[in-house]
N, C-alpha and C positions, 0 to 999 in steps of 0.2 A: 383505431384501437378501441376494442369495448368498452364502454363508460364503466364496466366494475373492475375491468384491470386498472382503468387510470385510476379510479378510488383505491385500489389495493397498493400498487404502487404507491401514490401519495401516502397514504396511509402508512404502508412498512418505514416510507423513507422521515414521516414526522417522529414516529420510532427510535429510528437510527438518527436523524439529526440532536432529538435531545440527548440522547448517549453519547453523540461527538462532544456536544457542549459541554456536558457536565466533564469529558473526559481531556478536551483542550483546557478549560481555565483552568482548572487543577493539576494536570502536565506539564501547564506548562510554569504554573507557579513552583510547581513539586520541584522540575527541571533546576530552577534556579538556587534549590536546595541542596540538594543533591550534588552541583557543581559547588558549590561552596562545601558541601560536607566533605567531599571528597577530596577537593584540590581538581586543577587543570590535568597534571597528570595522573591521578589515576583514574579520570573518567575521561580519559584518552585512552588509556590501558586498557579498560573495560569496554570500551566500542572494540580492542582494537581484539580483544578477546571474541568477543561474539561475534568479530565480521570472519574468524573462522570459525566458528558454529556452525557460523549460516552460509560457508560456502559447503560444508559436508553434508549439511540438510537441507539441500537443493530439492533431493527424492521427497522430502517433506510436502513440498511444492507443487511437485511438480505429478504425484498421488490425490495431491487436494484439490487439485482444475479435475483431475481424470474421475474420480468419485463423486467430486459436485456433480458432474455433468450427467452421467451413467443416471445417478440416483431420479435428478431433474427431470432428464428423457423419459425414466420409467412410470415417473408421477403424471408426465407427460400426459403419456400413451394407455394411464391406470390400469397397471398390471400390475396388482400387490403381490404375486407368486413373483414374477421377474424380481420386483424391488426389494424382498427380501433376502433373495438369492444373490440381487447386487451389495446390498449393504454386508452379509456375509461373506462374500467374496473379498470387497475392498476391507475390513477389517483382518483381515486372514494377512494379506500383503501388505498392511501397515506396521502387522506384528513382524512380519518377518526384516522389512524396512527396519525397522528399528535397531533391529539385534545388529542385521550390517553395519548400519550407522554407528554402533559402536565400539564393534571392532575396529573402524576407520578411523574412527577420533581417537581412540585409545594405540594409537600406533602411529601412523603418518601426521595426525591431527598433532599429538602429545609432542612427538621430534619437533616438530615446526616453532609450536611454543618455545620449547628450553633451547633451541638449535638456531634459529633464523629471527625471531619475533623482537624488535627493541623497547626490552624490558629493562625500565630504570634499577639502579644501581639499587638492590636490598629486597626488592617488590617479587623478589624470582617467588616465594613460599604465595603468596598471595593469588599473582596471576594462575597459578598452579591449580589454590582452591579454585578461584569465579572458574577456569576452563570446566573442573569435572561437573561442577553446578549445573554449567551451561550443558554440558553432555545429560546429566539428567535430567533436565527440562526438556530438551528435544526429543529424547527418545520418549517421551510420554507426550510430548505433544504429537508426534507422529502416532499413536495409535487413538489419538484424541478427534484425529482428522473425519473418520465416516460423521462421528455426533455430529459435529460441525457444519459440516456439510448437509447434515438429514435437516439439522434446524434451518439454513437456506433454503432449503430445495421444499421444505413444507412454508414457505414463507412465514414464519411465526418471529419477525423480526421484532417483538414487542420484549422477549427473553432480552435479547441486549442491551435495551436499555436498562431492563433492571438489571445484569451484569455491571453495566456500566455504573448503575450508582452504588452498588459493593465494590467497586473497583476505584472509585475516588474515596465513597470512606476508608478504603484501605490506605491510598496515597497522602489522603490527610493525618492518617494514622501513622505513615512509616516518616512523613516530615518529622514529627513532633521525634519520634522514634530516634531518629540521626540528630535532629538538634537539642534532646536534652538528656540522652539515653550514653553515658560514655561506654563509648566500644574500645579495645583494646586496636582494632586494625576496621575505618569503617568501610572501606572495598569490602573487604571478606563479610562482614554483617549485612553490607548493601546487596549482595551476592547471595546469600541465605535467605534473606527476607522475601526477594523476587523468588528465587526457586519456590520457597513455600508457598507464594500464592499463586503461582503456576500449578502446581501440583492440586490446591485447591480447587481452582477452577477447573480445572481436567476435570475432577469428580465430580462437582455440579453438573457440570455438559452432559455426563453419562447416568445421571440419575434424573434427570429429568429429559434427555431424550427414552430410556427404556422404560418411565411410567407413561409416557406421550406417544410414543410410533412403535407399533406392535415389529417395525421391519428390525428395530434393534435391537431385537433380544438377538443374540450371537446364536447363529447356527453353521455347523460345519456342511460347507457347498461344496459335491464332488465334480461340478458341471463344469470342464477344463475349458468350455468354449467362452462360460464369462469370464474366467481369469486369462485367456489368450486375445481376445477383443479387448479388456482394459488393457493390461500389458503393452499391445500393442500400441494401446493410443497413448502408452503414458510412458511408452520406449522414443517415442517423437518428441512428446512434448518434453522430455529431458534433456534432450539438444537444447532443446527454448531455453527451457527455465537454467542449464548450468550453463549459458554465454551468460544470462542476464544476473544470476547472481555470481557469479566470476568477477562479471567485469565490475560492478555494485562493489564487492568486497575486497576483488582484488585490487582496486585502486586505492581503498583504505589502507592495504597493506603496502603499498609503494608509496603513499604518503608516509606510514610510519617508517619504512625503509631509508626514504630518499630525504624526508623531514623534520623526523620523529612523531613522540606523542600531541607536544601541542597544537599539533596541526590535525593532528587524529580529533582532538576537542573542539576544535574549528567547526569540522566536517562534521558530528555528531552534533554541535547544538546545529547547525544549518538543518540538518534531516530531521530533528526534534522538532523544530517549527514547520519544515512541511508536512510531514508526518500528521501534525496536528491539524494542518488545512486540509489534507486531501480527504479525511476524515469524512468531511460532510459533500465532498461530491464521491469519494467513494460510496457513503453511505447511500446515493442515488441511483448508483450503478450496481451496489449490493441487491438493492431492491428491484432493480430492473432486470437483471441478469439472469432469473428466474425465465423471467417470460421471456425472457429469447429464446433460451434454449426448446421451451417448450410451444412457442409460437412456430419453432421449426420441425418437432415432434410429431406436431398438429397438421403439418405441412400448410402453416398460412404465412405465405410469402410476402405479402402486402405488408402484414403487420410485423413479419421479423425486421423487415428492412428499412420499415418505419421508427421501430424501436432504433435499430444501428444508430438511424440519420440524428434523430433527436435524442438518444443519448446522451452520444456525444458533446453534442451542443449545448445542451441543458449544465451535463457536467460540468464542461467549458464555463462557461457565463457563472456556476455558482461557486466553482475557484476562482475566476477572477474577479467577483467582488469582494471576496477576503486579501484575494492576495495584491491588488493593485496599490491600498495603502500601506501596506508592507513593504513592498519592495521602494515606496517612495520616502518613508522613514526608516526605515532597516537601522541604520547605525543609532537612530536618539531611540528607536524601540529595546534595541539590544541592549542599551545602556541603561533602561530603564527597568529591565528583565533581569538584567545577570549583575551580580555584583561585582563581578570581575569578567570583559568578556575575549573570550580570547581571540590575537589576532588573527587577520584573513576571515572572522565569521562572516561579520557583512556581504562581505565579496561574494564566498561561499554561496550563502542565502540567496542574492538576486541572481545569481546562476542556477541553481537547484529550482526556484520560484520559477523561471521562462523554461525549463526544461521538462518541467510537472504540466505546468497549463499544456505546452506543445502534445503531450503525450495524452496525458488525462482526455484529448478527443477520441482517440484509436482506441482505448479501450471498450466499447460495445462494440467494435470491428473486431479487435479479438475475439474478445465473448460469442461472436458470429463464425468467424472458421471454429470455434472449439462445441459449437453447436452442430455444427455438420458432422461432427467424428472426426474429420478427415485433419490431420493438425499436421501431417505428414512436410508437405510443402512450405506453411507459415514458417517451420522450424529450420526446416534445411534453407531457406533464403534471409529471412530474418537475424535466425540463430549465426549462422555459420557466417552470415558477413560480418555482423557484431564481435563474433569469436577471434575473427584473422584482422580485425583493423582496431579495435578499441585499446584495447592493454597492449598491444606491439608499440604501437602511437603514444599512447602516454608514456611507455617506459624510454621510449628513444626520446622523446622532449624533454623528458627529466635528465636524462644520461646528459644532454646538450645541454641542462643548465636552466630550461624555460621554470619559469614561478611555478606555484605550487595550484594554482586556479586553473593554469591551462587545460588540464582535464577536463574540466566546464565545458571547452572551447570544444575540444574532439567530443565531448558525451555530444551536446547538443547540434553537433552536425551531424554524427549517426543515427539520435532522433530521429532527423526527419527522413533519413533513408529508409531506418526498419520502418517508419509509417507509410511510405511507400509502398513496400515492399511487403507488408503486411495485407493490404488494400490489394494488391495483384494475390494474393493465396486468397483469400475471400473469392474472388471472381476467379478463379479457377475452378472455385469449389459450386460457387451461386455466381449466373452470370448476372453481373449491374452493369451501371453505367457510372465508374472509375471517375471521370471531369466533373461532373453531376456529383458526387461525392463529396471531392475535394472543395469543390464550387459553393456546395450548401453548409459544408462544416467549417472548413478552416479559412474559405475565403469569409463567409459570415464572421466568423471569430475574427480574423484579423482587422476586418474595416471596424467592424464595433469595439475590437478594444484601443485603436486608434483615434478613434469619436471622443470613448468616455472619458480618456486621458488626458484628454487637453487641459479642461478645467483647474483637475488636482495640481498638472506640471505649473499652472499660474500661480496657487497657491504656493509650492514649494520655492517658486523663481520669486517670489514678491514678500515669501513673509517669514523673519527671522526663526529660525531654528527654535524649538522650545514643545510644551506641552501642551499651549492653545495652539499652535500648527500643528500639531497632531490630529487633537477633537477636528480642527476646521479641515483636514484633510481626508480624515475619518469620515466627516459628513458628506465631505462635498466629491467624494469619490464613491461612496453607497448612493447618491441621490442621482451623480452623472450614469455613472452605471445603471441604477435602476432605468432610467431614464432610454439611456441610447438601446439598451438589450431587450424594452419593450416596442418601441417604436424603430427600429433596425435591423435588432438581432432576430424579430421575430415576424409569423407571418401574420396575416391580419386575424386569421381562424385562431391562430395558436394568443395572439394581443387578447384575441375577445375573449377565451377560455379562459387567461391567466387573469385578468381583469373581475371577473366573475368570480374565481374562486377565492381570491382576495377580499370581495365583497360578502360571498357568504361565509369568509373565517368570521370577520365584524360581525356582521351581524349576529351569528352565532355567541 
């Protein structure tokens, strides 16, 4: 890889990791607020509200892999006539995404609410408002998606962190807000408050991508051939993306069915705390993600598949040093975090925790079939096995009676199939070597996070529960880990590189 891409990379992702930062401590303190302003149930209620949002605005999704890519290729290939004609394009089908989107919520979406949804006794007027809320925040975030995407694709990943730190003075702003501000109903105020700064942010994105990239000033594109190429690649990717949030939100919705809400609060703090780790190996993969597509663009082979191999990997190793002492204190964390924490989270969490690391590898292998064009097959194999075994399976286990975690059990054995099955659409597309693959990423990850573990399991096995076992577990699982993922996880070029640049942060 060229020494200014790996400085660009590092670069974007030093970026986005202080944005993570600023935006987990505060999340996740915020989080702990939040659940106490609300109650257990009605921030059960309100996941249980938005996880139908977010099965209607799939096209959301599934528009914003298709326009990242389109715009990436073109920056690529630097054709400002093509990229403006792209970003006009993908703007045009965002507008029109949206309006459907809201005829669908405002009709099947609204039945489902008052008709099927268990809604505690009195809360009917409430859940009512957060839905329409929620319907205007998506329909604006759907046409929010080209800015979005244009600031990716011109890599100027430096905007998110200042987003990010307006985005925690907001969250320290809305605590204070909810704890000393009396609200008549605080669901419905906690519901207005997010809309508005949804809506806020929308308009930021769009005013400083059209003073920054001449491609977004909006022009009407009559060229049918860029809107039937996107189209098509994002008529595929919709199989993808609607198993994957189906199955996401429709398990939320068989928990509140088969459960209720408190188990809906379970599930929402568990995702709260991964949400906040993947943050910063997302944030690696934000930054990386660029130069795939356009290392494919370029047609340099060597380094697209360089990027896949060690993305992944890299990803890997830096969620699992956040998350290894997590999942080893999870219950004295969670009790340290929430004032009240609801049951099954723990459980929840170490399941969601081994099902993020498994996955978080195959993500620059996506990023790879979505860099070809070709997403045709990833979807029809991936999608469609996901679609006929995940929610059929959990629904008959629940009918049978099984706990409410068994989900965990089915999600993460289909894991590892779509990563399979992911890995074969790639070499369909780019032929590699599939054993080689699996061999450098997941075999490496497995033996290394097996190494680093030991240590911590000693501490946890030898030394009474409390908050000096924590700090000692804290350290002694950041020091193993550093440790085994330098001298194991990595190779001797890649030791000597990371050793170095460590050396000239000091120094500097």
């Amino acid at each position: 890889m060229p020494e200014s891409d790996n400085k660009r990379i590092a670069k974007n992702t030093i970026f986005l990791y202080f944005r993570s930062f600023l935006m987990m401590a505060i999340g996740l303190f915020s989080s702990r607020v939040i659940l106490q302003a609300l109650g257990v149930a009605d921030y059960g209620l309100y996941n249980a509200i938005g996880s139908i949002v977010a099965m209607f605005a799939i096209i959301n999704g599934v528009l914003a892999v298709g326009t990242s890519r389109f715009l990436t290729f073109e920056l690529g290939k630097n054709d400002q006539v093509k990229l403006k004609q792209t970003f006009g394009a993908a703007f045009a089908m965002h507008v029109g995404m949206a309006l459907f989107l809201f005829v669908l919520l405002e009709t099947v979406g609204l039945w489902f609410v008052n008709n099927k949804l268990n809604i505690p006794a009195g809360r009917g007027f409430a859940a009512n408002v957060v839905f329409q809320l929620s319907i205007l925040s998506s329909m604006l975030s759907l046409t929010q998606v080209p800015y979005s995407a244009t600031i990716i694709a011109h890599e100027k990943m430096n905007i998110y962190a200042y987003v990010g730190i307006a985005e925690v003075t907001f969250k320290l702003a809305l605590i204070f807000v909810l704890l000393y501000v009396p609200f008549k109903d605080n669901l419905i105020a906690y519901a207005i408050i997010m809309a508005a700064w949804s809506i806020g942010l929308q308009i930021f994105y769009r005013f400083y991508c059209y003073n920054r990239f001449p491609e977004s000033h909006i022009t009407l594109v009559k060229d049918k051939s860029i809107y039937k190429s996107m189209l098509s690649y994002s008529l595929w990717d919709f199989i993808g993306q609607f198993c994957a949030t189906g199955n996401e939100q429709g398990v939320n919705l068989l928990i509140n069915v088969f459960f209720g809400v408190t188990v809906n609060a379970a599930r929402g703090v568990a995702y709260q705390v991964e949400n906040a780790l993947t943050q910063f190996s997302g944030n690696f993969l934000t930054a990386m993600n660029p130069q795939i597509v356009k290392a494919y663009a370029q047609n340099n082979r060597e380094r697209f598949f360089q990027l896949i191999y060690e993305g992944g990997k890299f990803a890997y190793f830096l969620l699992f040093m956040l998350t290894l002492p997590i999942f080893l204190e999870t219950d004295y964390i969670l009790d340290l975090w929430l004032d009240k924490v609801p049951p099954l989270a723990p459980i929840f969490l170490r399941f969601v925790l081994v099902i993020t690391l498994v996955r978080v590898i195959a993500r620059p292998l996506i990023s790879g079939v979505h860099a070809t064009g070709n997403v045709k097959y990833l979807n029809l194999w991936s999608g469609c096995y996901s679609a006929f075994t995940f929610l059929p399976m959990v629904y008959v286990f629940y009918k049978l009676g099984f706990t409410s975690w068994f989900c965990f059990v089915v999600q993460a054995f289909n894991s590892v199939v779509c990563t399979i099955l992911e890995a074969c659409a790639l070499h369909r597309n780019v032929k590699y070597n599939m054993a080689d693959y699996f061999l450098k990423t997941y075999g490496v990850a497995i033996g290394t996070s097996l190494l680093a573990a030991v240590l911590p399991v000693m501490v946890i096995i030898f030394m009474p529960s409390g908050f000096i076992r924590l700090m000692v577990t804290c350290c002694v699982s950041v020091a193993s880990s550093a440790f085994i993922i330098l001298y194991v996880g990595l190779s001797k070029s890649q030791r000597i590189k990371a050793i170095q640049l460590v050396k000239n942060k000091i120094h500097r």
